[in-house]
N, C-alpha and C positions, 0 to 999 in steps of 0.2 A: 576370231571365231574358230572354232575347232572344226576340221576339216580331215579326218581321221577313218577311215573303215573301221579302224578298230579304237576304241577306248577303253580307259583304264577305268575302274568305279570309282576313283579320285574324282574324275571329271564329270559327273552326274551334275551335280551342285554347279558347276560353270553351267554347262551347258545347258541347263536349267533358267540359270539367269540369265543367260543369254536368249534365249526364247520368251524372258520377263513371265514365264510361268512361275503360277506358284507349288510350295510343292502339293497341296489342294488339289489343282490341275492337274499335276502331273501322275498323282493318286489316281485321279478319275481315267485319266487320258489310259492307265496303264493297267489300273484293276487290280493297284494293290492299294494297302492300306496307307494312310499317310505315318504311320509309325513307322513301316517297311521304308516309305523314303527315306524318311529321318535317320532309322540306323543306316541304311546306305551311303549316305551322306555325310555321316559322321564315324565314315570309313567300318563298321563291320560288314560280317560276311554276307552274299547275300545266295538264295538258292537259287538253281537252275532255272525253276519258272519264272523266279525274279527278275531275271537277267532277264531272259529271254524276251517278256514283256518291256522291259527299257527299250530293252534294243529295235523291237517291233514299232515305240513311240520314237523314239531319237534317229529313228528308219538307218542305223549304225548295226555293227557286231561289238559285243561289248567281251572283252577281254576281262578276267577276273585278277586285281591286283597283281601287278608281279610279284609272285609268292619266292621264285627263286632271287630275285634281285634287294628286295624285303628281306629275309634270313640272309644274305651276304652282308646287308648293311647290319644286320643286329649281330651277326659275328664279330664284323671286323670292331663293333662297338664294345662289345663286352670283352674280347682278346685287349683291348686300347685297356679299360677300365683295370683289366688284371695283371699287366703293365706297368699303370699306375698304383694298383696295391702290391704289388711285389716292388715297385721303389721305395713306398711307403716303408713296407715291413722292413727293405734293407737298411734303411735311414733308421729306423727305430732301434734296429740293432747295433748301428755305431753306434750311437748315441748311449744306447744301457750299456754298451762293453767301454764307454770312455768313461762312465761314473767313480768305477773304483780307481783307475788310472786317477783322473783328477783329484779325488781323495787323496792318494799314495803321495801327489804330488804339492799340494796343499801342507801336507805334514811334513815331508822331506824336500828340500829342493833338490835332492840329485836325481827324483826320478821327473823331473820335467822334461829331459831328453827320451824320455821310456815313452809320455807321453805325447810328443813332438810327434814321433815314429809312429805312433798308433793312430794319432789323428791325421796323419801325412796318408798312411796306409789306408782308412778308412774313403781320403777324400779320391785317390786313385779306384779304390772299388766302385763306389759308386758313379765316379767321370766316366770309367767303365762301362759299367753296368748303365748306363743314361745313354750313351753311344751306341749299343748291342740292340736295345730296347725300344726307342723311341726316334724317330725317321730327318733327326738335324739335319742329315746332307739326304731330302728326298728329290723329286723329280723337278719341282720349284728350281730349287739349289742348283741342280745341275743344271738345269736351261741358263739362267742368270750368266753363274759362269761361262760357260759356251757364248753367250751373247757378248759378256766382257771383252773376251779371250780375243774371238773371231770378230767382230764386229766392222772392220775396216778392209773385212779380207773379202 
């Protein structure tokens, strides 16, 4: 059971069922409409009298989403997202700059070593660029090792 001074309007809906209220009741109990539950419930915004009425029935202070903690997660999601299309794009770009290569090398065998090197080249860019980019040795990684390491000490 939730046990909170403050809550989040995620928690509406729990502590709703938790009460075995419906949201009917909880309309009546509050003197909004049960559409106002609904959207609440189904996470949008709600207004100040809104609140204020919850918080009056659920005898709690009701906190309005964490809006600052909410935008750091859709940051850190769309910065990951562009991450992943800027490897994309780099990958698309070996790949069209080895076409004529393979061609050149197709027709003549001396330029297989021209192509060796470009596709050598390419696979260093992007081992790169995937190291720089994306969190292989993150904070996981590091505890593990540390636990390895030390473990007997």
């Amino acid at each position: 059971m939730i046990k909170l001074d403050t809550i989040n309007l995620r928690d509406i809906k729990k502590m709703r069922l938790e009460r075995h209220w419906s949201q009917d009741q909880l309309a009546e109990m509050s003197g909004l409409s049960i559409r106002t539950i609904q959207r609440i419930e189904n996470g949008e915004n709600a207004g100040l009298e809104s609140l204020k009425a919850l918080a009056a029935v659920f005898e709690i202070n009701i906190a309005d989403s964490d809006k600052k903690q909410e935008m750091e997660q859709v940051r850190e999601e769309e910065a990951y997202v562009q991450k992943v299309k800027g490897f994309y794009k780099l990958l698309v770009i070996a790949i069209m700059s080895l076409v004529v290569p393979v061609i050149l090398a197709i027709e003549d065998t001396a330029n297989w070593s021209t192509l060796a090197w470009i596709f050598l080249s390419w696979v260093v860019i992007l081992t790169v660029y995937s190291l720089n980019m994306f969190e292989f040795f993150g904070e996981e990684w590091k505890s593990k090792l540390i636990k390895r390491k030390f473990k007997n000490k």
